[in-house]
C-alpha positions in Angstrom: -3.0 13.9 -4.5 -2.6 17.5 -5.2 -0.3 19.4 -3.0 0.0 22.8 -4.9 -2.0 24.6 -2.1 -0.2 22.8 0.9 2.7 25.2 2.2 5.2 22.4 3.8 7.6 23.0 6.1 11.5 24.0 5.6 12.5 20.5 6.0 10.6 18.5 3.5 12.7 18.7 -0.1 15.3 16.5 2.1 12.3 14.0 2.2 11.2 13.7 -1.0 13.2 11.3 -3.5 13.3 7.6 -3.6 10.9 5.5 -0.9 9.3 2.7 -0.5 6.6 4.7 -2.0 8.1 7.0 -4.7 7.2 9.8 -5.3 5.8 10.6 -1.3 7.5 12.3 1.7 8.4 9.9 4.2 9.5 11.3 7.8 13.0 10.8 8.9 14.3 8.3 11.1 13.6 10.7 14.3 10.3 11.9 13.0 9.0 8.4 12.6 7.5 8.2 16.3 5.3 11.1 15.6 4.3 9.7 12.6 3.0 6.6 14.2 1.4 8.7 17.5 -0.4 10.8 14.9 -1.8 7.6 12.6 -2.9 6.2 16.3 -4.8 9.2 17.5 -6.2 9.6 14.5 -6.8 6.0 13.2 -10.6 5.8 15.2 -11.7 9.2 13.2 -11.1 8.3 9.9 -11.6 4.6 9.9 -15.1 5.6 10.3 -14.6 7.9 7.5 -13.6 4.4 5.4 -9.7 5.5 5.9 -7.8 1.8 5.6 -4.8 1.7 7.9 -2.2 1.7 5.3 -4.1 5.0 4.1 -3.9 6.4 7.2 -0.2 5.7 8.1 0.9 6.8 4.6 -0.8 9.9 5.3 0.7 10.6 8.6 3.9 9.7 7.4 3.4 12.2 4.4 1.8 14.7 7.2 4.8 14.8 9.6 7.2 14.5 6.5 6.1 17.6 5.2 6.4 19.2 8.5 2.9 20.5 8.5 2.8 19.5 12.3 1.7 17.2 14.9 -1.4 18.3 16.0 -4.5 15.1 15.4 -7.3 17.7 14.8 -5.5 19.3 12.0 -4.1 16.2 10.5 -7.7 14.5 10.2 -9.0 17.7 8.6 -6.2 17.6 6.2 -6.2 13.8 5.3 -10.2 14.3 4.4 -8.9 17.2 2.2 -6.3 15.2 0.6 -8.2 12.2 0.2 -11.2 14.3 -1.6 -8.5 16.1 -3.7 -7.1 12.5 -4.5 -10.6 11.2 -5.7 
């Protein structure tokens, strides 16, 4: 996935290193909840959109990591973007 035009927040070089999936932000401990509230809200939109669920929570996890916000609208618009810049 290409992430040269995404701006991330002040907080995500402390998130990047070794994961369960290396190589990805993953959201801190406290950040984890919004992670999973965003992957919920969102999960309906882009299943239909042939998002799996582990796509979509490695996204969201990746989404809030990078501390590009919380808001559903903007997180399904830029999942699609990733996902197309990832294909």
């Amino acid at each position: 996935m290409a992430t040269e035009s995404i701006q991330p927040g002040s907080h995500a070089g402390e998130k990047i290193g070794d994961t369960d999936d290396p190589g990805r932000p993953q959201p801190d401990e406290a950040e984890v909840e919004s992670a999973r509230l965003l992957e919920n809200d969102a999960r309906d939109a882009l299943r239909v959109r042939d998002f799996t669920s582990e796509e979509i929570r490695r996204l969201a996890d990746e989404y809030v990591a990078l501390d590009l916000g919380e808001d559903t609208d903007e997180f399904i618009l830029w999942a699609i973007r990733s996902r197309g810049e990832a294909h």
